[in-house]
C-alpha positions as CSV (number, residue, x, y, z in Angstrom):
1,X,-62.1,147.9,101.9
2,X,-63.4,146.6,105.4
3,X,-65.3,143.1,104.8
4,X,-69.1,142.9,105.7
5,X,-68.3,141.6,109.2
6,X,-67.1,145.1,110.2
7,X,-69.6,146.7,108.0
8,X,-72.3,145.7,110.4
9,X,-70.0,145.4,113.4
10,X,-70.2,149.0,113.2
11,X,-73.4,149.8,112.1
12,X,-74.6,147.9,115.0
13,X,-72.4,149.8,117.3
14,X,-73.7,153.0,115.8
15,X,-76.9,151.9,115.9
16,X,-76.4,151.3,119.8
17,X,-74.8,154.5,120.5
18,X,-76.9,157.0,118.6
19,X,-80.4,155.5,119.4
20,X,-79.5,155.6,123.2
21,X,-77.9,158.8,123.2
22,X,-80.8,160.3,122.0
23,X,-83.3,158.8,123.9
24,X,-81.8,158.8,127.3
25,X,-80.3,162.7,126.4
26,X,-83.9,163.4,126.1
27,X,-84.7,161.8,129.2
28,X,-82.0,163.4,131.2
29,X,-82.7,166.8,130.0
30,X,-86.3,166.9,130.8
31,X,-85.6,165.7,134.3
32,X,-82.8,168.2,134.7
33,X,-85.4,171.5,133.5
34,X,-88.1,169.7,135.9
35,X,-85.3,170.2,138.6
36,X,-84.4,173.6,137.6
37,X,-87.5,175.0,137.3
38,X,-88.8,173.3,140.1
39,X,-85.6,173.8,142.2
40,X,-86.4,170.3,143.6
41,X,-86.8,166.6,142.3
42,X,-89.2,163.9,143.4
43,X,-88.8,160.7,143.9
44,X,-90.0,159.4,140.5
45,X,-87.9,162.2,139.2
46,X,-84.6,160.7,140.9
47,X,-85.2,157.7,139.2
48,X,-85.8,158.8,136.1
49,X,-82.7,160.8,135.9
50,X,-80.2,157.9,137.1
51,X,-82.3,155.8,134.7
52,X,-81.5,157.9,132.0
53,X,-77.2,158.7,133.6
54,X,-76.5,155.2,133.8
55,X,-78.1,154.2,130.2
56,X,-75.7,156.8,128.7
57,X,-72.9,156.0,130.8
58,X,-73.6,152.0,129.5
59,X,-74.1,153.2,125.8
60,X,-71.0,154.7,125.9
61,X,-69.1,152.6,127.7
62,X,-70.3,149.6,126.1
63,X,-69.4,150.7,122.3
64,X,-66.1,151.9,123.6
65,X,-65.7,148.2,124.6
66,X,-66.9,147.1,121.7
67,X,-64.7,148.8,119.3
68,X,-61.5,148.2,121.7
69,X,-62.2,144.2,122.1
70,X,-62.8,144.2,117.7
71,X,-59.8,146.3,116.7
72,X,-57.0,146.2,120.1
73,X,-57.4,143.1,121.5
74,X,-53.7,143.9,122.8
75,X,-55.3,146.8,125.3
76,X,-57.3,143.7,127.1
77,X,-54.4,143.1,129.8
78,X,-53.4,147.0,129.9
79,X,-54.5,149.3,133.0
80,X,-56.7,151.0,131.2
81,X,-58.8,148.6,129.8
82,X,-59.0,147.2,133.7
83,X,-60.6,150.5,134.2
84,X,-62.8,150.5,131.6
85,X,-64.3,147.1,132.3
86,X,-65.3,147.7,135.7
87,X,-67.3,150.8,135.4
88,X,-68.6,149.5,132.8
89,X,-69.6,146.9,134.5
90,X,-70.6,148.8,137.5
91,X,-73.0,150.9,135.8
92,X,-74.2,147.8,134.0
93,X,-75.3,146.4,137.5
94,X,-76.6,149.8,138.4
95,X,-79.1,149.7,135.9
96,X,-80.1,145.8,137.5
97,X,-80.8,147.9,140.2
98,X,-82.4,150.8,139.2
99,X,-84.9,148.1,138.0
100,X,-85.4,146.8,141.2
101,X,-86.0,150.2,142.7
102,X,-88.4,151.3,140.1
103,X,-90.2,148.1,141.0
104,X,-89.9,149.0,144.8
105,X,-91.6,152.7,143.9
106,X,-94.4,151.7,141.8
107,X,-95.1,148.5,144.3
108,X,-95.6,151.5,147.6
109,X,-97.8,153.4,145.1
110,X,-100.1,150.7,143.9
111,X,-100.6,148.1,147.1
112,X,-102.8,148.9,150.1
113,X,-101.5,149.7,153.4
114,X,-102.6,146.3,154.5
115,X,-98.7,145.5,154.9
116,X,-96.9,147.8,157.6
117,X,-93.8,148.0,155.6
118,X,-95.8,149.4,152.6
119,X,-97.5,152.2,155.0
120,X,-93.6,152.4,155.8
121,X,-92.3,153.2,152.6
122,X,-95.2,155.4,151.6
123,X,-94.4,157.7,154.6
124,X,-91.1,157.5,153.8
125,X,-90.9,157.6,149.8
126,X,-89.1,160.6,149.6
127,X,-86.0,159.9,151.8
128,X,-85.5,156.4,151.3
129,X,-85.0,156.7,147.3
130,X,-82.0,159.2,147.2
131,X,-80.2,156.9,150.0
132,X,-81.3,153.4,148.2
133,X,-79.7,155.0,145.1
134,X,-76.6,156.3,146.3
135,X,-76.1,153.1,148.1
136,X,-76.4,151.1,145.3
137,X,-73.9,153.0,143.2
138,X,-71.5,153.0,145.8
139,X,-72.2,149.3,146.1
140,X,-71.9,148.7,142.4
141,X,-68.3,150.6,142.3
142,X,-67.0,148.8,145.0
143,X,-67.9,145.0,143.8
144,X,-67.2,145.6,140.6
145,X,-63.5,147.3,141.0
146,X,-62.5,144.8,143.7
147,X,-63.7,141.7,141.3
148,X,-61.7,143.2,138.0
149,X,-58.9,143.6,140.3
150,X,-58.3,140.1,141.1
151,X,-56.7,138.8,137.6
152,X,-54.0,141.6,137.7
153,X,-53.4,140.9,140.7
154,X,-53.2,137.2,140.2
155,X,-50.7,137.4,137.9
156,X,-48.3,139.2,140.1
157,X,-49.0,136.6,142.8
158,X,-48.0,133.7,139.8
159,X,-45.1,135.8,138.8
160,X,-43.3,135.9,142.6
161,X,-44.4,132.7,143.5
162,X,-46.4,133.9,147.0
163,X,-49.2,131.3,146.4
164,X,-50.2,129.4,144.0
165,X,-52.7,129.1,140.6
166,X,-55.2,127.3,142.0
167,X,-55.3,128.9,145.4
168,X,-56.1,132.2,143.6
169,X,-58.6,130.7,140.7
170,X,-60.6,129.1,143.3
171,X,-60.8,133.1,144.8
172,X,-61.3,134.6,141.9
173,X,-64.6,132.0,140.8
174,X,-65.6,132.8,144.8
175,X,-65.6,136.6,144.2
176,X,-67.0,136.4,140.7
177,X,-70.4,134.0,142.1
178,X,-70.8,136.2,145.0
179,X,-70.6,139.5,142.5
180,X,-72.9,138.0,140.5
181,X,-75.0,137.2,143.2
182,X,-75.0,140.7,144.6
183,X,-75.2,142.3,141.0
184,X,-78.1,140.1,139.5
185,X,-79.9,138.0,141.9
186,X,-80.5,140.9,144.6
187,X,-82.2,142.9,142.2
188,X,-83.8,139.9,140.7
189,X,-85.8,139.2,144.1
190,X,-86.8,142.7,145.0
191,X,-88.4,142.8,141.4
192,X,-90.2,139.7,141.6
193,X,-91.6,139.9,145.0
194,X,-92.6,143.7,144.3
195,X,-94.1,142.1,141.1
196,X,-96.1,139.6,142.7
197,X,-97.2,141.9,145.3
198,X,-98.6,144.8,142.9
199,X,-100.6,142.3,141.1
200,X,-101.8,140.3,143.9
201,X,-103.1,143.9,145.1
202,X,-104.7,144.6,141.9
203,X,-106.4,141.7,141.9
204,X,-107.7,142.3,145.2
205,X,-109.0,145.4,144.1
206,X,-110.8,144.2,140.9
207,X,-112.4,141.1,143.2
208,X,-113.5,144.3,145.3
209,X,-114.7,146.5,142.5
210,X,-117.0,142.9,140.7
């Protein structure tokens, strides 16, 4: 009989995997018949649909983590795991910036075209979010395979002696920072300075309206 511990180990992963596979199914589908029916997709649109990709690719990803790191801790070190863990991660960051560039959309729409960067982006909405989002993916991919790559590799270096432990620590905490950097604090800044420009323009606009 399992003990409580896995009892709600796994209703918690359940929990995870159901509620966001229904929700972001639901999401994905309506954006899908918008497109169909439509035979195009907006900008908003775009965004709602990688939105709701990336959550199920994270649900998924992230419970099939979860269930290998509770009952295979031996498949850590294999390839496949290595895979695992980076699009997991990947996808993970992708969603950091999907943030950002839902912050970035709604910040053209609401603020004046006082700044000439904002008159910018409203002309050019509609071709700069399909670019800003395959970008980003391609961006996420990249970092995040060439960071999880580093330990495997590592350990060959150590085996054969080319250079040494703490040469290759000291690269692997370099890489790591500046993933981190790229992953969490990029987005972090183009959400808080779209944040703080949307409501200084609201604000604006109430002073106006009083």
């Amino acid at each position: 009989m399992p003990s409580p511990q896995v009892v709600v180990f796994l209703m918690g992963v359940a929990d995870l995997a159901l509620a966001g596979l229904i929700s972001n199914t639901f999401l994905v589908t309506m954006m899908v018949t918008e497109w169909t029916e439509n035979k195009r997709l907006g900008s908003i649109g775009q965004l709602l649909l990688s939105v709701g990709l990336s959550n199920l690719g994270s649900n998924v990803s992230v419970a099939v983590n979860l269930i290998l790191a509770f009952y295979a801790p031996h498949l850590v070190n294999t390839l496949w795991f290595q895979i695992v863990s980076p699009f997991t991660n990947s996808v993970v960051y992708f969603r950091f910036w999907l943030a950002a560039w839902l912050c970035v959309f709604y910040c053209i729409k609401i603020v004046n075209n006082t700044y000439s960067f904002i008159h910018w982006g409203k002309q050019r909405i509609s071709w700069l979010i399909p670019r800003l989002l395959a970008g980003t993916w391609l961006v996420s991919i990249l970092s995040c395979f060439s960071i999880f790559s580093v330990p495997r590799h590592t350990a060959q270096n150590n085996r054969t002696g080319i250079v040494t432990n703490e040469t290759q620590t000291e690269d692997f905490r370099f890489q790591r920072i500046w993933y981190l950097i790229i992953g969490c604090g990029f987005p972090f800044v183009v959400a808080l300075l779209c944040s703080i420009l949307s409501i200084a323009s609201l604000g604006t606009h109430l002073r106006r309206m009083t």
